[in-house]
PDBQT receptor file of N, H, CA, C and O in Angstrom, charges set to zero:
ATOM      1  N   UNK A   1       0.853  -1.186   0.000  1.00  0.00    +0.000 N 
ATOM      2  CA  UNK A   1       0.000   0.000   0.000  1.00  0.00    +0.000 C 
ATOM      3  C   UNK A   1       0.896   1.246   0.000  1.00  0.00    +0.000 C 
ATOM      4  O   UNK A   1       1.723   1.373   0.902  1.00  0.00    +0.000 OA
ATOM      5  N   UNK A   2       0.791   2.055  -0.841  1.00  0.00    +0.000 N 
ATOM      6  H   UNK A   2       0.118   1.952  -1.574  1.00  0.00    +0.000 HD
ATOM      7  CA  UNK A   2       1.573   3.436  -1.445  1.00  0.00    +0.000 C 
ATOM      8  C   UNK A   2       0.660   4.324   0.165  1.00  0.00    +0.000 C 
ATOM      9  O   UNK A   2      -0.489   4.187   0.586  1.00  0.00    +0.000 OA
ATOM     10  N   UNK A   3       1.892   5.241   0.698  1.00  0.00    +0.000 N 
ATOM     11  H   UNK A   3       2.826   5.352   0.357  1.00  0.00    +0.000 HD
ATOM     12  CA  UNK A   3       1.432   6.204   1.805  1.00  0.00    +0.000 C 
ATOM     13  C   UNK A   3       0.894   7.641   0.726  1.00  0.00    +0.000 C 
ATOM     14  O   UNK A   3       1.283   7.973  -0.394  1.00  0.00    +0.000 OA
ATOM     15  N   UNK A   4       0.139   8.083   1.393  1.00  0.00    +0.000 N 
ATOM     16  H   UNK A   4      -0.178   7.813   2.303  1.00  0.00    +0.000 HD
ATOM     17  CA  UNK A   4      -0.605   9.258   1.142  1.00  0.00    +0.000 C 
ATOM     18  C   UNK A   4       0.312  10.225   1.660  1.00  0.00    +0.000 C 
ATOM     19  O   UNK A   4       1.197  10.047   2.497  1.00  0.00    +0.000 OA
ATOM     20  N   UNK A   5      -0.033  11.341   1.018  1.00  0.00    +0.000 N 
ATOM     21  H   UNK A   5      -0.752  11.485   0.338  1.00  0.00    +0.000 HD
ATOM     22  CA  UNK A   5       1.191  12.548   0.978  1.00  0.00    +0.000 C 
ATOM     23  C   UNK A   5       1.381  13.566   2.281  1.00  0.00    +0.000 C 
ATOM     24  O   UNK A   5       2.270  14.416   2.331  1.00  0.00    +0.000 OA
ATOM     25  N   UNK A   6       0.554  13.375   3.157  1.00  0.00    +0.000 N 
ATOM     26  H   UNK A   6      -0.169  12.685   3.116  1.00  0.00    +0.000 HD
ATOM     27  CA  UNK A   6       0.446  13.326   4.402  1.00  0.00    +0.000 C 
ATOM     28  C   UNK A   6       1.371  12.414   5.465  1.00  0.00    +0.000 C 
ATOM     29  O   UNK A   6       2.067  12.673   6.447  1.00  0.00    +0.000 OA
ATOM     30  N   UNK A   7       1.035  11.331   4.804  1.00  0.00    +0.000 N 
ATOM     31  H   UNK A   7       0.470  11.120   4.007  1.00  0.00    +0.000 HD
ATOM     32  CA  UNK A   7       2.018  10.369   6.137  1.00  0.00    +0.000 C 
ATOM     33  C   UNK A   7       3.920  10.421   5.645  1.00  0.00    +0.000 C 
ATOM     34  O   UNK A   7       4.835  10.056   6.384  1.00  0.00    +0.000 OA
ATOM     35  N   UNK A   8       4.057  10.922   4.370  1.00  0.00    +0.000 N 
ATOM     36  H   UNK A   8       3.314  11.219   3.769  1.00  0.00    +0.000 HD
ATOM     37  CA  UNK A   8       4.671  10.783   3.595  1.00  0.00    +0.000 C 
ATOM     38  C   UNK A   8       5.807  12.253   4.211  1.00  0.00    +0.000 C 
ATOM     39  O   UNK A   8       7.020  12.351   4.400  1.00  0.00    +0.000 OA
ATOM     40  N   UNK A   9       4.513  13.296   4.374  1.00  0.00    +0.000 N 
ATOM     41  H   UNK A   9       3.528  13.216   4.221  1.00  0.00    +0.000 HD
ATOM     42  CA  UNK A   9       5.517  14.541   4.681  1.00  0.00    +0.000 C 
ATOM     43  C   UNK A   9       5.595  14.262   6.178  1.00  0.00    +0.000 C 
ATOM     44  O   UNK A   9       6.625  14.795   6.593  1.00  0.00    +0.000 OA
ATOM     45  N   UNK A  10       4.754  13.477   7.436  1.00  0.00    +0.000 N 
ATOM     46  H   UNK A  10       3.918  13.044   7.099  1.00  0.00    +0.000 HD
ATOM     47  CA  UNK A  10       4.974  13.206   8.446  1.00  0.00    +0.000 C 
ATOM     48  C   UNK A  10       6.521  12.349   8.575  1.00  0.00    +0.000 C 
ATOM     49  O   UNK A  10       7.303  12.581   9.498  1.00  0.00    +0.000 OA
ATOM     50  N   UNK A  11       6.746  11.512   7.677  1.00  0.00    +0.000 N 
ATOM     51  H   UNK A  11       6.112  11.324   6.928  1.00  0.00    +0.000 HD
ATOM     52  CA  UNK A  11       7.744  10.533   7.936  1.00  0.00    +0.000 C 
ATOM     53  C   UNK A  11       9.160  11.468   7.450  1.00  0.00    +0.000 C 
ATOM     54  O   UNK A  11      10.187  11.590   8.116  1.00  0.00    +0.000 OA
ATOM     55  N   UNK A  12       8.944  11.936   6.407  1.00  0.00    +0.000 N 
ATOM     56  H   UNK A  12       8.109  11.837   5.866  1.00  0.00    +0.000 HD
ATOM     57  CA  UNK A  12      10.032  13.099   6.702  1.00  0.00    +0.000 C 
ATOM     58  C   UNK A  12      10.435  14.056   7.632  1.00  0.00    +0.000 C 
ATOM     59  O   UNK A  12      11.501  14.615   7.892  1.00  0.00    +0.000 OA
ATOM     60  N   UNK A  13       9.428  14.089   8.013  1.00  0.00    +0.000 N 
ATOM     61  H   UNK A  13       8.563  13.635   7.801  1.00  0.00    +0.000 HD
ATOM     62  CA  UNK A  13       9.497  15.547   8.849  1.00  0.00    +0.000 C 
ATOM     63  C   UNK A  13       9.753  14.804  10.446  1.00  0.00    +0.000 C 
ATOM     64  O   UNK A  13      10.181  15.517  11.355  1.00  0.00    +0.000 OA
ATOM     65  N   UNK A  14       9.552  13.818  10.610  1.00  0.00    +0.000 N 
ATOM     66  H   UNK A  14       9.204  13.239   9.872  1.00  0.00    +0.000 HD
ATOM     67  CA  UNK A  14      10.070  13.275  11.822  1.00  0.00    +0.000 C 
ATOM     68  C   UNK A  14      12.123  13.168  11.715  1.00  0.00    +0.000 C 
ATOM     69  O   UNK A  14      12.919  13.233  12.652  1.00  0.00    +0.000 OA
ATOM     70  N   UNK A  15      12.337  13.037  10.600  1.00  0.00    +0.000 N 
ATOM     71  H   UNK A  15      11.690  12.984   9.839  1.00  0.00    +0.000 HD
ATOM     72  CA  UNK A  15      13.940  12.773  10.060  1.00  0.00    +0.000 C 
ATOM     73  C   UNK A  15      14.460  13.858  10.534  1.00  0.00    +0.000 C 
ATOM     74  O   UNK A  15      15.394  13.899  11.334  1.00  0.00    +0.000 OA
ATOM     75  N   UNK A  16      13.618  15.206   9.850  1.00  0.00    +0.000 N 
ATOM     76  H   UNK A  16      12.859  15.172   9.200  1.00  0.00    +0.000 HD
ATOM     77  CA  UNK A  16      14.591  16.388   9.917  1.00  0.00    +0.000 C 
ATOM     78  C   UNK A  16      14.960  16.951  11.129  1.00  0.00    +0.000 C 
ATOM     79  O   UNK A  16      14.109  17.360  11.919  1.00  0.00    +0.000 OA
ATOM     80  N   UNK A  17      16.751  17.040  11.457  1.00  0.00    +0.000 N 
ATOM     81  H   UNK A  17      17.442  16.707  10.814  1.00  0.00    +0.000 HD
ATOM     82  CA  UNK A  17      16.752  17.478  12.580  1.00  0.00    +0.000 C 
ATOM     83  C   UNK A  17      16.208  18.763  13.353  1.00  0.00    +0.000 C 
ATOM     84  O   UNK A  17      15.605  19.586  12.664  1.00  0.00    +0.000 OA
ATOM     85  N   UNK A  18      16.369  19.032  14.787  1.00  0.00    +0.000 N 
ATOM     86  H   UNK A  18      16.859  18.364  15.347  1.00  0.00    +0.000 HD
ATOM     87  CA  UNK A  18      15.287  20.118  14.696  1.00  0.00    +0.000 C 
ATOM     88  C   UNK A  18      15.852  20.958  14.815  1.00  0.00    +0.000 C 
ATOM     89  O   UNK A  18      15.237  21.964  15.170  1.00  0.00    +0.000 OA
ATOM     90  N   UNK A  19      17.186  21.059  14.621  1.00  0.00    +0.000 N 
ATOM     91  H   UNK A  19      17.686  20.242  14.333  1.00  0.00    +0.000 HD
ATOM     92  CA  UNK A  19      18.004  22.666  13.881  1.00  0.00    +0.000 C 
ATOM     93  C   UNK A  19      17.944  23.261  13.311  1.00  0.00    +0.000 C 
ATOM     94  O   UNK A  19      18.426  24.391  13.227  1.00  0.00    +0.000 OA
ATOM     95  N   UNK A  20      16.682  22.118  12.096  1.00  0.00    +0.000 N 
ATOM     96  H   UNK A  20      16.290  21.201  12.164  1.00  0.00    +0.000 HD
ATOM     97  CA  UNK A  20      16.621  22.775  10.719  1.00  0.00    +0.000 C 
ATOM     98  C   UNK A  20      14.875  22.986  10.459  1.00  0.00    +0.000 C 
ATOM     99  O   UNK A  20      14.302  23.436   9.467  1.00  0.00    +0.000 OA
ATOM    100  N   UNK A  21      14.388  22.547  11.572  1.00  0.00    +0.000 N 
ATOM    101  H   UNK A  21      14.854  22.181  12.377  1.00  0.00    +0.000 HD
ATOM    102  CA  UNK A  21      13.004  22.570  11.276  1.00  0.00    +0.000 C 
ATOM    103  C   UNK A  21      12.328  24.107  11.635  1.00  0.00    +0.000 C 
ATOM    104  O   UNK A  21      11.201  24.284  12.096  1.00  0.00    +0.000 OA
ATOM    105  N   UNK A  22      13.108  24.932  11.371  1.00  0.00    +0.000 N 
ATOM    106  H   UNK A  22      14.024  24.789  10.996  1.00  0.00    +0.000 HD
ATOM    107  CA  UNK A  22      12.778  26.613  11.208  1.00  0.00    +0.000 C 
ATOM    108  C   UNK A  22      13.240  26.904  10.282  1.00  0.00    +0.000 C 
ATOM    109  O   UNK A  22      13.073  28.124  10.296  1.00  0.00    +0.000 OA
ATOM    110  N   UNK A  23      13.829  26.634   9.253  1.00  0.00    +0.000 N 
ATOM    111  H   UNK A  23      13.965  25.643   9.242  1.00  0.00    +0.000 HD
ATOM    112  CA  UNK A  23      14.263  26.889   7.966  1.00  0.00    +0.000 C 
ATOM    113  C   UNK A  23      12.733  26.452   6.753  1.00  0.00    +0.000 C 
ATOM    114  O   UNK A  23      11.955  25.498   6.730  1.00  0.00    +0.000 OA
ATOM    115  N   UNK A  24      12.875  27.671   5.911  1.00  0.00    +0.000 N 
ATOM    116  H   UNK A  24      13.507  28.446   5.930  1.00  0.00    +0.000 HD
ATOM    117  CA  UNK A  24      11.877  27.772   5.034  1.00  0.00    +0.000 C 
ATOM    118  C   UNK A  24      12.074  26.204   4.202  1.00  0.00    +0.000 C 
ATOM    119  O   UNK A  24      13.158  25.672   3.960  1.00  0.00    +0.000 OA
ATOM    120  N   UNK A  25      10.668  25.645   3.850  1.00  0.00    +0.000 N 
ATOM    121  H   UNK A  25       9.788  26.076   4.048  1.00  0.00    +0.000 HD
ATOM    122  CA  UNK A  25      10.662  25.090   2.707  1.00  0.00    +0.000 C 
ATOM    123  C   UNK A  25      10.332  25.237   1.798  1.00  0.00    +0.000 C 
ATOM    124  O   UNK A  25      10.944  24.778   0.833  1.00  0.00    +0.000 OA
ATOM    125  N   UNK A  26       8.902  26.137   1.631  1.00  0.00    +0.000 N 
ATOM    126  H   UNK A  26       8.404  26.509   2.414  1.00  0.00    +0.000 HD
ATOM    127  CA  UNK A  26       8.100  26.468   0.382  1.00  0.00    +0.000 C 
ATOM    128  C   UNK A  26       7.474  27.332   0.821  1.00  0.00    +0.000 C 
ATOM    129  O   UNK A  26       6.906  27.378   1.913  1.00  0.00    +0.000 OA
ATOM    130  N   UNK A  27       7.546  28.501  -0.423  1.00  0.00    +0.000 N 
ATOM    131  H   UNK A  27       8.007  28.464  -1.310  1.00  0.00    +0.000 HD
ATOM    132  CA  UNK A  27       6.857  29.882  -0.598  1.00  0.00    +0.000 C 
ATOM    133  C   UNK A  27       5.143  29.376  -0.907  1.00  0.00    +0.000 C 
ATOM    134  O   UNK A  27       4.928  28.656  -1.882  1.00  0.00    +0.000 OA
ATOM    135  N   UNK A  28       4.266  29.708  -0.222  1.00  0.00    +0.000 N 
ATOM    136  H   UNK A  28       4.441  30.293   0.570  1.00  0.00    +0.000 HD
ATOM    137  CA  UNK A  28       3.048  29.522  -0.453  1.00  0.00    +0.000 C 
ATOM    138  C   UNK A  28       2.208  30.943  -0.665  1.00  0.00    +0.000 C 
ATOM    139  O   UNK A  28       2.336  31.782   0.227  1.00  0.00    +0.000 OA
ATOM    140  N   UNK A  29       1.590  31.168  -1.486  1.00  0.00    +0.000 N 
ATOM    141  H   UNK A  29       1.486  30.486  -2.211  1.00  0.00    +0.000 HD
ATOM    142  CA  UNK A  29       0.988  32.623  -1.653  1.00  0.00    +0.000 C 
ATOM    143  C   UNK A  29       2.036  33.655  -1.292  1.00  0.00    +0.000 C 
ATOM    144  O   UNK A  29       1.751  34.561  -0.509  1.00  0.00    +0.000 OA
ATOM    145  N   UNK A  30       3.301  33.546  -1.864  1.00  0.00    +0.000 N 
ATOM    146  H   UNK A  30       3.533  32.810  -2.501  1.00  0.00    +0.000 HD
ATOM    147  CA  UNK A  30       4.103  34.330  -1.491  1.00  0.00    +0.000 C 
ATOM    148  C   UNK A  30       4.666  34.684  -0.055  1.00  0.00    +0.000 C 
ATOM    149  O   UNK A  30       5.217  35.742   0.248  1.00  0.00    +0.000 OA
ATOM    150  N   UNK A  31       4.370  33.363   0.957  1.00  0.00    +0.000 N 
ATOM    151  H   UNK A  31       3.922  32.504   0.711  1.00  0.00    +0.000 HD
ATOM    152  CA  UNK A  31       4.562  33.666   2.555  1.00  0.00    +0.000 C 
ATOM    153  C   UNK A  31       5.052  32.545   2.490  1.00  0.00    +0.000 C 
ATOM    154  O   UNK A  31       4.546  31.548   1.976  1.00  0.00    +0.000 OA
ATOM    155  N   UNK A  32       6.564  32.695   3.262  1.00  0.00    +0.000 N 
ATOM    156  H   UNK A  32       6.975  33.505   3.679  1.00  0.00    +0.000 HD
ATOM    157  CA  UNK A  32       7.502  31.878   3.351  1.00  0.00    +0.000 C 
ATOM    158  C   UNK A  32       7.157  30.824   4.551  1.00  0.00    +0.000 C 
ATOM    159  O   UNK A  32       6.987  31.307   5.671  1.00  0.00    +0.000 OA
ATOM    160  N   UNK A  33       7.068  29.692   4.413  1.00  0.00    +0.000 N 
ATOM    161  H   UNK A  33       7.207  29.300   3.504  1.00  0.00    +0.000 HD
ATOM    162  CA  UNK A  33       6.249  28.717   5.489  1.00  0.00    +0.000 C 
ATOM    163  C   UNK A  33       7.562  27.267   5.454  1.00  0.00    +0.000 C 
ATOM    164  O   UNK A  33       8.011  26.451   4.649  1.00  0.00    +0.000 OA
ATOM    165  N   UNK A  34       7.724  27.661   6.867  1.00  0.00    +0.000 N 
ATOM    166  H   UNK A  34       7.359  28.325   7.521  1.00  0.00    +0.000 HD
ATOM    167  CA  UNK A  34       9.125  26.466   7.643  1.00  0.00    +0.000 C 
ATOM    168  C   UNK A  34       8.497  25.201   7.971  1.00  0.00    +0.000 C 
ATOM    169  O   UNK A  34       7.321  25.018   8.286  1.00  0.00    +0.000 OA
ATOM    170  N   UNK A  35       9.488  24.299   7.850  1.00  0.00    +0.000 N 
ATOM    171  H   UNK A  35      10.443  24.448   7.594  1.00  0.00    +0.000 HD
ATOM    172  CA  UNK A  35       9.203  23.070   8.596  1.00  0.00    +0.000 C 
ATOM    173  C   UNK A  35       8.352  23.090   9.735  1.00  0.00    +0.000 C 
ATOM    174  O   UNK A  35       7.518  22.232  10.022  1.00  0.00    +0.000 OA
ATOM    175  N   UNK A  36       8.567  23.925  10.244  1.00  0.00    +0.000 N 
ATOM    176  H   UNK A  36       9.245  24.623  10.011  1.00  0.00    +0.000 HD
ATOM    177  CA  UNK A  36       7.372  23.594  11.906  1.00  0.00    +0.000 C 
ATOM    178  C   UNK A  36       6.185  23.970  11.598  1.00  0.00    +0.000 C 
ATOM    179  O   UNK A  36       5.161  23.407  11.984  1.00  0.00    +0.000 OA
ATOM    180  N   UNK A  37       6.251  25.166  10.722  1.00  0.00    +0.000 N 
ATOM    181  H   UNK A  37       7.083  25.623  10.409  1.00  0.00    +0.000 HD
ATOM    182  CA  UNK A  37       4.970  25.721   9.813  1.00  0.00    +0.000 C 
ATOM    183  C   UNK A  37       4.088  25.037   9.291  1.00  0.00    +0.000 C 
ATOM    184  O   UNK A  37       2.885  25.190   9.502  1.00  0.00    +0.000 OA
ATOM    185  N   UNK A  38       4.687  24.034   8.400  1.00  0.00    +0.000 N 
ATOM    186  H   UNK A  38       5.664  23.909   8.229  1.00  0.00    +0.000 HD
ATOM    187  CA  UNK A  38       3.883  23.209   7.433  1.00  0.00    +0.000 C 
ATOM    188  C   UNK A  38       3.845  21.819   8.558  1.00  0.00    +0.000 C 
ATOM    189  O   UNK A  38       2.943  21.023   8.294  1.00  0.00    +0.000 OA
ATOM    190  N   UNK A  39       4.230  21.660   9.089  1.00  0.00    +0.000 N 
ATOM    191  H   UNK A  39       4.963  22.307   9.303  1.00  0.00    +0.000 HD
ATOM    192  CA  UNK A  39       3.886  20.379  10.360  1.00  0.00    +0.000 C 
ATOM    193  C   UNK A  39       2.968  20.646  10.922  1.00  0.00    +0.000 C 
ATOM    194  O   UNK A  39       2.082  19.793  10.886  1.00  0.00    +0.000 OA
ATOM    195  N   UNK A  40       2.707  21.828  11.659  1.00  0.00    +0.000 N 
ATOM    196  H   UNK A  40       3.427  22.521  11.688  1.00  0.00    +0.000 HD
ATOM    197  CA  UNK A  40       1.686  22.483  11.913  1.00  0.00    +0.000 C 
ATOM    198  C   UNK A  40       0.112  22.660  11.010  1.00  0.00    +0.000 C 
ATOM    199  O   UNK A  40      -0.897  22.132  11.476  1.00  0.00    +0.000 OA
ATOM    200  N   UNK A  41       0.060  23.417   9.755  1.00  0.00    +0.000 N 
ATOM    201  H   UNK A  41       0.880  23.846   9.376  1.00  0.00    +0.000 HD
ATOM    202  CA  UNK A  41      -0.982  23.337   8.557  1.00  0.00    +0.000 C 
ATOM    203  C   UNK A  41      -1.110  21.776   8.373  1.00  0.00    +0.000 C 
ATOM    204  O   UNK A  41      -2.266  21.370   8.257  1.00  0.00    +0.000 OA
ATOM    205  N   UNK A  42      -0.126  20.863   8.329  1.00  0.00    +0.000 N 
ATOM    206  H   UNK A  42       0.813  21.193   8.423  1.00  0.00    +0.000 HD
ATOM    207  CA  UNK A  42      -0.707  19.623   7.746  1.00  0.00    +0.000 C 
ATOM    208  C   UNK A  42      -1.194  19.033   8.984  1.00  0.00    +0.000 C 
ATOM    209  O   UNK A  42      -2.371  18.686   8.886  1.00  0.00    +0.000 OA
ATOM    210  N   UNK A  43      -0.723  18.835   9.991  1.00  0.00    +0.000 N 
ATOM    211  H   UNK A  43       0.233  19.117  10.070  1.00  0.00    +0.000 HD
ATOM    212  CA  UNK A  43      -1.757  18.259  11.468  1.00  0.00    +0.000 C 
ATOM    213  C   UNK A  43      -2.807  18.514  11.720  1.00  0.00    +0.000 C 
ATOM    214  O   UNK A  43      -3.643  17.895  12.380  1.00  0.00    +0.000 OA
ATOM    215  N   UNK A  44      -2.862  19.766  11.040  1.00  0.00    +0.000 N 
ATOM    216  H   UNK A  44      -2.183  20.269  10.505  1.00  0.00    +0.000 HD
ATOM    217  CA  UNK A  44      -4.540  20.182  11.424  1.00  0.00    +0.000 C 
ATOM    218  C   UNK A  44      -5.302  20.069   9.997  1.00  0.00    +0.000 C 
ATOM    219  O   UNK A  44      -6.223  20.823   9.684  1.00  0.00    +0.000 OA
ATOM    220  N   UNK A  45      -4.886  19.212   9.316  1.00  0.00    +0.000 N 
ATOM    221  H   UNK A  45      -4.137  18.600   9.571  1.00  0.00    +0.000 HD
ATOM    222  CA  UNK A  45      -6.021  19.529   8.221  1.00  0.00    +0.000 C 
ATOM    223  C   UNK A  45      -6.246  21.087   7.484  1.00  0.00    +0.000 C 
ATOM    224  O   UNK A  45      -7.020  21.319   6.555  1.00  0.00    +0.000 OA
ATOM    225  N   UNK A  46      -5.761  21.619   7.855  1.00  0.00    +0.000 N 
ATOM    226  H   UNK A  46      -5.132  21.431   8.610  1.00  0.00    +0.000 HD
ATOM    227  CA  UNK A  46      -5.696  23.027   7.279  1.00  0.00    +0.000 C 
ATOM    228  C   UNK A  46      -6.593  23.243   5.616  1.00  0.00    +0.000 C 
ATOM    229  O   UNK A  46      -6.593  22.333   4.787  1.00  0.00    +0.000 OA
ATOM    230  N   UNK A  47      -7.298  24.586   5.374  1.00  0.00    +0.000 N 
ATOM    231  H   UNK A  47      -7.297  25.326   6.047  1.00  0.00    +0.000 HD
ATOM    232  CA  UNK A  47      -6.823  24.477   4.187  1.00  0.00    +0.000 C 
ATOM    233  C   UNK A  47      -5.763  24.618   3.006  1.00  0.00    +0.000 C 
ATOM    234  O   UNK A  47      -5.881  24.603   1.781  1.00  0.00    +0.000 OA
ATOM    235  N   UNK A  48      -4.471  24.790   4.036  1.00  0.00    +0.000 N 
ATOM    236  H   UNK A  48      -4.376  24.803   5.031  1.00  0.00    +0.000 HD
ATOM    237  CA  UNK A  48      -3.226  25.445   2.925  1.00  0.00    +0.000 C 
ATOM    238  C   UNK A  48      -2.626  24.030   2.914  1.00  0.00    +0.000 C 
ATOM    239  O   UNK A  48      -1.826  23.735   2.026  1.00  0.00    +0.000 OA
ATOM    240  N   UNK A  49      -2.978  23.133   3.869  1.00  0.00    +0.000 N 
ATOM    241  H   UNK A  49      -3.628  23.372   4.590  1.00  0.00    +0.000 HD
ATOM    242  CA  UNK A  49      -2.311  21.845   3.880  1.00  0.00    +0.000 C 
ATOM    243  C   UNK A  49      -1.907  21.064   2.639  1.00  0.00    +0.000 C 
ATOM    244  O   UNK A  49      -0.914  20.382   2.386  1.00  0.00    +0.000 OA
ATOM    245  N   UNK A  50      -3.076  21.404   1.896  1.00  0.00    +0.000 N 
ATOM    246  H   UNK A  50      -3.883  21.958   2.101  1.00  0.00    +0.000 HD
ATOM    247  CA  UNK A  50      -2.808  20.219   0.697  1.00  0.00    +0.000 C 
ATOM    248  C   UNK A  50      -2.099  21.056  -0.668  1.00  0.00    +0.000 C 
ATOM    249  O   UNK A  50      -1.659  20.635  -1.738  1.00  0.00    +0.000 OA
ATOM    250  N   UNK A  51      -2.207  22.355  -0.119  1.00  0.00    +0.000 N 
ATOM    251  H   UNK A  51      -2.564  22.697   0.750  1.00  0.00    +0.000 HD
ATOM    252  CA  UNK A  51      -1.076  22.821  -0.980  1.00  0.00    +0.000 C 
ATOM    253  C   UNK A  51       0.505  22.938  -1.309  1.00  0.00    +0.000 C 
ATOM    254  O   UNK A  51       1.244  23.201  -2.259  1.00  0.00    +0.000 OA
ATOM    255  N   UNK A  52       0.590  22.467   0.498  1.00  0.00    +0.000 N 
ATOM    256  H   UNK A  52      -0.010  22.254   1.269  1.00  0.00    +0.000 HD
ATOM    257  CA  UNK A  52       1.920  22.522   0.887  1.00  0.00    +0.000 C 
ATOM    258  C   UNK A  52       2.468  21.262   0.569  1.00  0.00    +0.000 C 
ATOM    259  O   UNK A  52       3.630  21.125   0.188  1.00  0.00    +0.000 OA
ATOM    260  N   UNK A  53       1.529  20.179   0.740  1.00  0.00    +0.000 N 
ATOM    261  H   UNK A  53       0.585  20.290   1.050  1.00  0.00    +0.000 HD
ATOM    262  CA  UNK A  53       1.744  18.698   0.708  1.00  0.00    +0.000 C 
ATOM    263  C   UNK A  53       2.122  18.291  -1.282  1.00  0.00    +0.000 C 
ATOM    264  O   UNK A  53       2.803  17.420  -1.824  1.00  0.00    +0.000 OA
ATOM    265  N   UNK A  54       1.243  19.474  -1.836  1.00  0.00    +0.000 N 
ATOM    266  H   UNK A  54       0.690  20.182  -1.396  1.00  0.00    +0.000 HD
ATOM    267  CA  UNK A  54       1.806  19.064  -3.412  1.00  0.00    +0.000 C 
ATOM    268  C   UNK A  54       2.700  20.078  -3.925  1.00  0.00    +0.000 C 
ATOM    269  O   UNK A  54       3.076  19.884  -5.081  1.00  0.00    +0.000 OA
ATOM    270  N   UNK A  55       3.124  21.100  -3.349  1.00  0.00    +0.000 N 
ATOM    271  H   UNK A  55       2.818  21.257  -2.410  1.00  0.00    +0.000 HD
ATOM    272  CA  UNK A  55       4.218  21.665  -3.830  1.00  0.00    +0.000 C 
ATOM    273  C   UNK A  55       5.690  21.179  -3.615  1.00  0.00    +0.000 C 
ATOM    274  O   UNK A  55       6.729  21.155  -4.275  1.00  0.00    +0.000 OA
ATOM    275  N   UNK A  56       5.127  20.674  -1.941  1.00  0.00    +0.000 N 
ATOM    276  H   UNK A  56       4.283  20.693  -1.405  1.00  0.00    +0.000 HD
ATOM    277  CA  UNK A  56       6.964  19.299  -1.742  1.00  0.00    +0.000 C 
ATOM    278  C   UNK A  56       6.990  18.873  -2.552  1.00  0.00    +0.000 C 
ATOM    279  O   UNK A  56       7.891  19.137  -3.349  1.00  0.00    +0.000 OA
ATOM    280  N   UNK A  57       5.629  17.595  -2.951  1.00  0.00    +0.000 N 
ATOM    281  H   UNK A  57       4.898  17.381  -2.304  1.00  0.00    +0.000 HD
ATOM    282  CA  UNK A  57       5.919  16.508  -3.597  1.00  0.00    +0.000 C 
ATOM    283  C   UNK A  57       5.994  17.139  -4.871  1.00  0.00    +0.000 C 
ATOM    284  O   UNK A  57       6.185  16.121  -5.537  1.00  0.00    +0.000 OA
ATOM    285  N   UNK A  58       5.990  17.709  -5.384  1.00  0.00    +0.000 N 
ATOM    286  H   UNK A  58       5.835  18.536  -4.843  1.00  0.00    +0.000 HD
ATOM    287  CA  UNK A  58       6.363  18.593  -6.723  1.00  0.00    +0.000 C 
ATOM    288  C   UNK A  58       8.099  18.742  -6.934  1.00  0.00    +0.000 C 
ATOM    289  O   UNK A  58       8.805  18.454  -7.900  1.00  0.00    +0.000 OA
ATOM    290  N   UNK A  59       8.369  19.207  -5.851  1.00  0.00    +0.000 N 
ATOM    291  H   UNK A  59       7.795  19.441  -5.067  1.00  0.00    +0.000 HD
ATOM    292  CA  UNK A  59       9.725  19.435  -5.718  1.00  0.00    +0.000 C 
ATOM    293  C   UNK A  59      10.301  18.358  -5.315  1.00  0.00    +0.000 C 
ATOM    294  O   UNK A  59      11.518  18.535  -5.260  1.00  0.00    +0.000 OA
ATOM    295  N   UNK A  60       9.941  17.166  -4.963  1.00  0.00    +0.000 N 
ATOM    296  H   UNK A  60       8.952  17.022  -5.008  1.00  0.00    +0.000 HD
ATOM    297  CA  UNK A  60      10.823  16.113  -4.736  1.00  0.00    +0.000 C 
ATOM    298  C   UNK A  60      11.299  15.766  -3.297  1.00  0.00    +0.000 C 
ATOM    299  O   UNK A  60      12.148  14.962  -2.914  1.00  0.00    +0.000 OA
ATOM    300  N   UNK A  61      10.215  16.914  -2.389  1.00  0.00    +0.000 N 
ATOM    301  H   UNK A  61       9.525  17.567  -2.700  1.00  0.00    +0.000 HD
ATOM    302  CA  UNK A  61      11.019  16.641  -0.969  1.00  0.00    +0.000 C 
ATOM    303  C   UNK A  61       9.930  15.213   0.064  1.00  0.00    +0.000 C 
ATOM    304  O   UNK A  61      10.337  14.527   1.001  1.00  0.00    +0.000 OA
ATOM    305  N   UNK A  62       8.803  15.204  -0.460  1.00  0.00    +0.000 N 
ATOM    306  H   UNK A  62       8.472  15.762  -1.221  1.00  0.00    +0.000 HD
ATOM    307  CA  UNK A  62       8.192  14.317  -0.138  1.00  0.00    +0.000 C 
ATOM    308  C   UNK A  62       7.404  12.896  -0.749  1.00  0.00    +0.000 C 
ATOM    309  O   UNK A  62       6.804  12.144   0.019  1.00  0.00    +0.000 OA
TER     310      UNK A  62
C-alpha cells in the first residue's frame, strides 16, 4: 500500500533534525512557510495543507 502525501511529509518531517526545522521550505501565496509551519498546517487539516503537501511533492522533498 503506497502512503498518502500526508504520512509521507509526516515521515520526513520526523527525520529532519530540529536545527533545521525553522528553515523555510516552500513559498506559499508568497509567505515563506518552515518546517514547523507546514507540520503544523498539515496536522490540522488546514486548508493550505494540501497545498503545501503538493508543492513538496512537486519538488521532490516528499
Amino acid at each position: 500500500m503506497s502512503m498518502g502525501l500526508k504520512e509521507r511529509f509526516l515521515k520526513v518531517y520526523a527525520d529532519v533534525p530540529l536545527s533545521l526545522r525553522s528553515e523555510i521550505i516552500v513559498v506559499l501565496d508568497g509567505e515563506p512557510v518552515s518546517w514547523n509551519a507546514a507540520f503544523l498546517e498539515v496536522s490540522s487539516d488546514s486548508k493550505n495543507s494540501e497545498k503545501i503537501l503538493k508543492k513538496l511533492e512537486e519538488m521532490a522533498i516528499i
